[in-house]
C-alpha positions in Angstrom: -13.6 -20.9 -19.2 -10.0 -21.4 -20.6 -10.8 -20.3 -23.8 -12.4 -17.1 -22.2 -9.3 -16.1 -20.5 -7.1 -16.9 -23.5 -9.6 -14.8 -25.7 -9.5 -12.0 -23.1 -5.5 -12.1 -23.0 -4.2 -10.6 -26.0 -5.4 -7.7 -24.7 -3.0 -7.6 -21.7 0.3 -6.5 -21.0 3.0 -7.8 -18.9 4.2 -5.9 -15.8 7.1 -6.0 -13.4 7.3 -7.3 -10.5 6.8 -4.7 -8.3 6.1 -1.2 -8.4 7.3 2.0 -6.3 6.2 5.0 -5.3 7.6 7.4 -2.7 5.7 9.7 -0.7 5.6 13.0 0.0 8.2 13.4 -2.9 9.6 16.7 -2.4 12.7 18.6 -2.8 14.4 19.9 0.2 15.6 18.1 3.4 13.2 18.2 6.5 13.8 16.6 9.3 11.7 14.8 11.9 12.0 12.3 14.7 9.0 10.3 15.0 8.0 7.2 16.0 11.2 5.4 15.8 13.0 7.7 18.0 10.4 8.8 20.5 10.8 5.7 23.0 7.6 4.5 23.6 4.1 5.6 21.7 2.0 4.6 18.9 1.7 6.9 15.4 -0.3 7.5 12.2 0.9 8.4 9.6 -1.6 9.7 6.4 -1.2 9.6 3.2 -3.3 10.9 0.0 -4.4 8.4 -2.3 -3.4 11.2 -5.0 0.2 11.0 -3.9 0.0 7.6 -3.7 -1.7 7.2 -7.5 1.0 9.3 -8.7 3.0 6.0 -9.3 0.8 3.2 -8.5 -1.2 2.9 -11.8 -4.0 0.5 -10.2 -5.2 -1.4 -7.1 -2.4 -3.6 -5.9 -0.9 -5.3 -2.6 1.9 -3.0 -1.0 4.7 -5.2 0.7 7.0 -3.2 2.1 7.7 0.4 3.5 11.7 2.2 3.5 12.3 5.0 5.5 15.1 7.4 4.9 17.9 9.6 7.3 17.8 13.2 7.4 20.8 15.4 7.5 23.3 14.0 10.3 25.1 13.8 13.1 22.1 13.2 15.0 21.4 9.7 14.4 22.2 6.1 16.5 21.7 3.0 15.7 19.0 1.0 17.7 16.7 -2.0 17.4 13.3 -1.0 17.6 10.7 -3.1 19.1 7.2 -2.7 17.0 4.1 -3.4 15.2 3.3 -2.2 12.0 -0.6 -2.0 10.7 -1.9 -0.4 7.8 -5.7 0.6 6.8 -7.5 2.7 4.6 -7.9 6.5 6.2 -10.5 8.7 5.7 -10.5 11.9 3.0 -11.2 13.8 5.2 -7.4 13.0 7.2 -7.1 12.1 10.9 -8.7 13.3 13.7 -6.8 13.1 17.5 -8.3 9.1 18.1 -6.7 6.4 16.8 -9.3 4.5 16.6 -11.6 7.3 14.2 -8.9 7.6 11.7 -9.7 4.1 10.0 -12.0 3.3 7.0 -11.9 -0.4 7.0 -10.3 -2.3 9.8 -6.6 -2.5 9.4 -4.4 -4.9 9.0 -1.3 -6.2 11.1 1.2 -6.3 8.3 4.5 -6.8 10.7 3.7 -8.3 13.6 5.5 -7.4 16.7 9.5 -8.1 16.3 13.0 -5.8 16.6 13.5 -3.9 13.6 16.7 -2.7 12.6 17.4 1.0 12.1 21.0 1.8 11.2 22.7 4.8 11.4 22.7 6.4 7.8 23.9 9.3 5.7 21.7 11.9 4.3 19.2 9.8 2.1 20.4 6.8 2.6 17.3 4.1 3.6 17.6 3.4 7.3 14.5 0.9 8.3 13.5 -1.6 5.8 9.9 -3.0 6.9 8.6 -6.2 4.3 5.3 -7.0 5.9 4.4 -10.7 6.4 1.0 -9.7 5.6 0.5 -8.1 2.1 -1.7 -4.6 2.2 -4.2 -4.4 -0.6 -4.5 -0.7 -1.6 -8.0 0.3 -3.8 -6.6 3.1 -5.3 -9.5 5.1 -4.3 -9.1 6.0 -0.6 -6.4 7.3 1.5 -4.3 5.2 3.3 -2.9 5.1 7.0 0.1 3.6 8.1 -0.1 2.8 12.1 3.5 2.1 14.4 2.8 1.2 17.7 6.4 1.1 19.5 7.1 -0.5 22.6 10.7 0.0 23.5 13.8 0.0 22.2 17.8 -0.9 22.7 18.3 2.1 24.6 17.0 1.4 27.5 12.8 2.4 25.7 14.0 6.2 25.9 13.5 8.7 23.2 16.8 9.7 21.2 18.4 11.5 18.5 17.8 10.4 15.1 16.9 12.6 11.7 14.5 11.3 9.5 13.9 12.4 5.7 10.4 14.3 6.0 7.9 17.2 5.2 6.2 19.9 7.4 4.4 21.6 4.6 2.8 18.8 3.0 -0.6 19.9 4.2 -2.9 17.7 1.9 -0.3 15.0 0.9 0.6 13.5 4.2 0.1 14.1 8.1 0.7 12.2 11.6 -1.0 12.1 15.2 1.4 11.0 17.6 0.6 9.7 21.4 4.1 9.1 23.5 4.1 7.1 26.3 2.3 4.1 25.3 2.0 1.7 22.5 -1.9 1.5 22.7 -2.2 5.4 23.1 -5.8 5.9 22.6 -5.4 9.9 21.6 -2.6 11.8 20.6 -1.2 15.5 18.8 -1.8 16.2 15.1 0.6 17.8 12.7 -0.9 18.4 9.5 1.6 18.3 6.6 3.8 16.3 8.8 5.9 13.0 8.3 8.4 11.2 7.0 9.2 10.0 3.4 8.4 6.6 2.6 9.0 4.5 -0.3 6.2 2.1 -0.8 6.6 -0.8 -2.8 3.8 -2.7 -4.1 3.1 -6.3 -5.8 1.0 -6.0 -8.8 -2.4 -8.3 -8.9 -5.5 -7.0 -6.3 -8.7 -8.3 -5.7 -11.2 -5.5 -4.8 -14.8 -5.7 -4.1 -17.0 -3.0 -6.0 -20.8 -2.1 -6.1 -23.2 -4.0 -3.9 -25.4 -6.7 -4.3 -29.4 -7.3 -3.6 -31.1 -9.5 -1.5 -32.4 -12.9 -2.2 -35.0 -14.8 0.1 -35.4 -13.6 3.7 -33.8 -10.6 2.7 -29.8 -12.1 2.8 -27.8 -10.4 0.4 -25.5 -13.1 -1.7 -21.7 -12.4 -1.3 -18.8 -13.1 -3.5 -15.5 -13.8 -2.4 -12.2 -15.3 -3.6 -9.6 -16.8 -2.1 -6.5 -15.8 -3.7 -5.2 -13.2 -6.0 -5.5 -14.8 -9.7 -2.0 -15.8 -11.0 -0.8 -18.0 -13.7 -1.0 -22.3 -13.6 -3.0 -21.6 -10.1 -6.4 -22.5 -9.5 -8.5 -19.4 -8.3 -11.2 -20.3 -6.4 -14.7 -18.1 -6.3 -17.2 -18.7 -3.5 -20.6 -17.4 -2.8 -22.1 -17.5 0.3 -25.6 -15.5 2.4 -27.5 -17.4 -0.8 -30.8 -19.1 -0.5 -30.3 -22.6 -0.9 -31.2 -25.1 -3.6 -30.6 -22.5 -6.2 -29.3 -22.3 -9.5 -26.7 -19.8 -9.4 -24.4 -18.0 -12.6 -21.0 -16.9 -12.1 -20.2 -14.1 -14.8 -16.9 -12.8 -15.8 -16.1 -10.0 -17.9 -13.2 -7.4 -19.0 -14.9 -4.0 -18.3 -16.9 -2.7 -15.0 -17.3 0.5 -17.5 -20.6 2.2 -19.0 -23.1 1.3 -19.9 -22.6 -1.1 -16.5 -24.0 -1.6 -14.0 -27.7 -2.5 -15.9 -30.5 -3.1 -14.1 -31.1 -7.0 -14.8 -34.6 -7.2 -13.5 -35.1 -4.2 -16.5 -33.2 -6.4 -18.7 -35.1 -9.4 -18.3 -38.4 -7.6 -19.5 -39.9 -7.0 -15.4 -40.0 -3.7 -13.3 -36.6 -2.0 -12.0 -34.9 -3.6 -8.5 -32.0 -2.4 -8.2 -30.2 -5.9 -8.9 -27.4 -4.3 -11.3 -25.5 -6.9 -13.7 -22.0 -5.0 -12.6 -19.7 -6.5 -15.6 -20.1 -7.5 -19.3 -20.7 -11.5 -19.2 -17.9 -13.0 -21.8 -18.5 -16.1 -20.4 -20.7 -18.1 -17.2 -20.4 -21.3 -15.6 -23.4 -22.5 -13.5 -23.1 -23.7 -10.5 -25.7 -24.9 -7.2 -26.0 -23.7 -4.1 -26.2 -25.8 -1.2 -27.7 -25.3 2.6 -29.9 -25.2 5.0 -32.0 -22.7 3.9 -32.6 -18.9 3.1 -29.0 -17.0 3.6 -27.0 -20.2 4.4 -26.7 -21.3 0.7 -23.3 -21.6 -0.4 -21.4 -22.4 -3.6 -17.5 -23.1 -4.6 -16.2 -22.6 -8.1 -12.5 -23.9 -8.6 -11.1 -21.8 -11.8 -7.7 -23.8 -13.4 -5.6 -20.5 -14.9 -3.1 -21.2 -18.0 0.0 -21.5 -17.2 1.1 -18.8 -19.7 2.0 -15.2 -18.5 0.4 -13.2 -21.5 -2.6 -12.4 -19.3 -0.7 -11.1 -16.2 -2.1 -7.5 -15.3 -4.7 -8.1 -16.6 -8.4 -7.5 -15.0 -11.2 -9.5 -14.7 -14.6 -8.6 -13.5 -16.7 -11.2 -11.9 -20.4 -11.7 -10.2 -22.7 -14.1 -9.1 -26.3 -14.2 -10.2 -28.9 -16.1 -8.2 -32.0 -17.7 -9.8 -34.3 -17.5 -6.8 -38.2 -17.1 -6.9 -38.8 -16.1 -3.4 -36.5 -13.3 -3.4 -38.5 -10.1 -2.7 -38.5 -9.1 -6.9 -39.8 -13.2 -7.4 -36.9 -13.9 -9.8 -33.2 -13.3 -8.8 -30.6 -11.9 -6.4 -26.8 -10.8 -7.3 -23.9 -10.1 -4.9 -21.4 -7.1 -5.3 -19.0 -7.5 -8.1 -15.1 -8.2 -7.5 -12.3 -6.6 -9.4 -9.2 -8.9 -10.0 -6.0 -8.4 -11.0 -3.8 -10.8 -12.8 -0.6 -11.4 -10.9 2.9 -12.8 -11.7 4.0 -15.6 -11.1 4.0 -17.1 -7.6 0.8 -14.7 -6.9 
């Protein structure tokens, strides 16, 4: 397996450690004033994965927002008492529930604390939010940022404060806001609405892609993996939903790319069934699934990365490929595919 990542790594290039994007990125000064002003309420904010593509190059783990002041005097200092989540949104933008504007569930990046906001000049970033919980972004869909505030050091009241914005970015970004409560259910949407935020992201992503077919009893085999790959670390793959007491291959290859997925019944010489090999296998290790019995076989693959950095960036396609007679096709089943990305050092 070492060899295969060494082989695979002169084709990679290095990358920074983190990468920024800001968006809407406009010219002009807009202001606007919510959430971190409004006292009390929860907010979404939407933003277009084009926008966001613009200067994220591919799938990585966003770790912290910035927030900038509009044109003063109106702005005061305050500590703001919040929750931050962020989720994948919907093309088609958000609708006036907060709970229909998610695509996936999301995921409490900053928990509830007191967040700083400072009383800046025109431009000047004025709430710094690192997460405690990386985001992983696809790349693919839209993204929503959710702030659910429930008070502030003015006595929870709204008040004055200028935030860089947009309200003509109809397409690029929008926001539904619900005052009053921090678990608003509905709230009022402004399309082309919101403030400018600078996104930073942490390169190195694991995303799943494709899907898998099912094995005996009809339970579909899942991959999984419990860290992002990065240097001198051991990245550990798992498969679980298999049938037990089978043979299983774990494949890993550089492309997902035509002429993938192939149909690897087809492949094999037997009639089509829609179990796709979703990657080009450079290499396979074979391991055994253990259990009880149809969809509660399991299998762990420990993977020792070099400790070199040549390979950072770099993307790796994997699968798992069960040999199993009593699957309804009477020779295999495969779970979905996972895309990683190489981090830097320290993941």
């Amino acid at each position: 397996m070492k060899n295969a990542l060494l082989l695979l790594s002169v084709l990679a290039a290095g990358l920074t450690a983190q990468t920024q994007v800001t968006v809407p990125n406009i010219p002009g000064v807009v202001n606007v004033d919510r959430p971190f002003p409004g006292g009390i309420g929860r907010y979404h904010q939407w933003y277009s994965a084009t926008a966001l593509g613009a200067g994220i190059p591919e799938p990585m783990r966003i770790e912290q927002l910035e927030f900038f002041a509009g044109n003063t005097p109106t702005s005061q200092a305050a500590q703001i008492d919040c929750e931050i989540f962020m989720g994948h949104g919907k093309f088609s933008g958000l609708t006036g529930s907060f709970a229909s504007n998610y695509d996936d569930a999301p995921i409490l990046v900053k928990p509830r604390a007191l967040v700083p906001l400072i009383a800046g000049t025109l431009g000047q970033v004025v709430i710094t939010l690192p997460f405690t919980t990386r985001f992983t972004w696809d790349r693919f869909r839209p993204i929503v940022l959710e702030v659910r505030v429930f008070g502030n050091s003015l006595g929870n009241a709204p008040f004055n404060y200028n935030f860089r914005g947009t309200t003509t970015s109809t397409g690029i970004t929008s926001r539904l806001y619900g005052g009053g409560s921090a678990n608003a259910t509905t709230g009022s949407i402004l399309q082309g609405v919101g403030m400018m935020t600078r996104f930073s992201a942490r390169p190195g992503a694991v995303v799943a892609f494709g899907t898998g077919c099912a094995g005996e009893g009809g339970f579909i085999p899942v991959a999984a993996v419990a860290q992002v790959p990065s240097p001198a670390t051991t990245w550990v793959h798992t498969l679980s939903g298999a049938a037990s007491q089978r043979t299983c291959l774990w494949v890993i290859g550089d492309t997902n790319q035509s002429p993938f997925p192939l149909d690897l019944m087809a492949l094999l010489g037997f009639p089509s069934s829609n179990c796709m090999l979703r990657t080009n296998p450079v290499n396979l290790i074979t391991a055994m699934a253990v259990g009880g019995g149809a969809g509660s076989g399991i299998a762990t693959l420990p993977i020792a990365l070099p400790p070199t950095t040549n390979y950072v960036g770099m993307s790796l396609f994997t699968q798992w490929v069960v040999l199993d007679p009593l699957a309804a096709n009477g020779v295999l089943s495969v779970s979905q595919g996972l895309w990683s990305i190489v981090a830097p050092f320290g993941g």
